[in-house]
C-alpha positions as CSV (number, residue, x, y, z in Angstrom):
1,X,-39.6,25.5,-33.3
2,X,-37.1,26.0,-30.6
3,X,-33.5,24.4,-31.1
4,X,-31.3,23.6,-27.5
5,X,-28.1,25.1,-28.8
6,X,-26.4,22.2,-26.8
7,X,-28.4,19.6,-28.6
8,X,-27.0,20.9,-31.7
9,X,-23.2,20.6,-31.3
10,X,-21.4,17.8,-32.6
11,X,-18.3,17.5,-30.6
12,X,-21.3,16.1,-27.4
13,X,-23.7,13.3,-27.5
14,X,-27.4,14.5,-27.8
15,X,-29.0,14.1,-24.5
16,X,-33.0,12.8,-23.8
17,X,-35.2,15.9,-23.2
18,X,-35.5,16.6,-19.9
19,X,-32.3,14.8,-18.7
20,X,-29.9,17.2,-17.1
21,X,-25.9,17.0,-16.4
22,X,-24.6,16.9,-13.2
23,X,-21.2,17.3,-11.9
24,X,-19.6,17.0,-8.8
25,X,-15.6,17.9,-6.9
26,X,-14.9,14.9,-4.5
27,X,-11.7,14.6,-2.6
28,X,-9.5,11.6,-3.0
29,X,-6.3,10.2,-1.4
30,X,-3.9,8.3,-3.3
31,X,-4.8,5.1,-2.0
32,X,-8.5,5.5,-3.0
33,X,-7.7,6.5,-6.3
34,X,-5.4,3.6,-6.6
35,X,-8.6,1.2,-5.5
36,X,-10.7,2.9,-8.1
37,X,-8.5,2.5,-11.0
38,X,-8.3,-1.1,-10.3
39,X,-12.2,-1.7,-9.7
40,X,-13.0,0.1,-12.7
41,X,-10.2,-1.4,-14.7
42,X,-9.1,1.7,-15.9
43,X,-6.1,1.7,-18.6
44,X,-6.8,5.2,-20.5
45,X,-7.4,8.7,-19.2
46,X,-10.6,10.0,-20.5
47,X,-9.1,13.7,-20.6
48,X,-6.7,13.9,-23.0
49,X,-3.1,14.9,-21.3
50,X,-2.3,18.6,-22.4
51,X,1.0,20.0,-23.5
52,X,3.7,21.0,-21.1
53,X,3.8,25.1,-21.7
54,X,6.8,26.3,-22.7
55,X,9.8,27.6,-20.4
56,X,11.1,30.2,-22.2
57,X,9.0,32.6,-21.0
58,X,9.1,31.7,-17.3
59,X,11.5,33.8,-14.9
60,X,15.2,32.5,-14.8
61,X,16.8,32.4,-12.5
62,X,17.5,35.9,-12.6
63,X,13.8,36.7,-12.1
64,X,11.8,38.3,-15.2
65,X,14.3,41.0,-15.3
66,X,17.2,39.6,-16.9
């Protein structure tokens, strides 16, 4: 019996056999992302906000070589 590796992880939803994802990149202004958030009454991200990385390994002002 043959397992779909996907099928098998727990942090996605199983999917129907034969059902396939699909993404897509789309362009959008501020003003249609505005109308969006509203139509779909959108309050939460679904993407989790990651952490800002830390600035003490960024060049100063003095460049890397300080």
């Amino acid at each position: 019996m043959v397992h779909d590796k996907e099928e098998e992880t727990t942090d996605q939803p199983v999917r129907k056999k034969g059902s396939r994802k699909h993404q897509s990149v789309i362009a959008l202004d501020m003003e249609s992302w505005e109308q969006l958030i509203e139509l779909f009454d959108i309050k939460e991200p679904m993407i989790p906000h990651r952490d800002e990385e830390s600035q003490q390994n960024a060049p100063g002002v003095k460049g890397w070589y300080t």
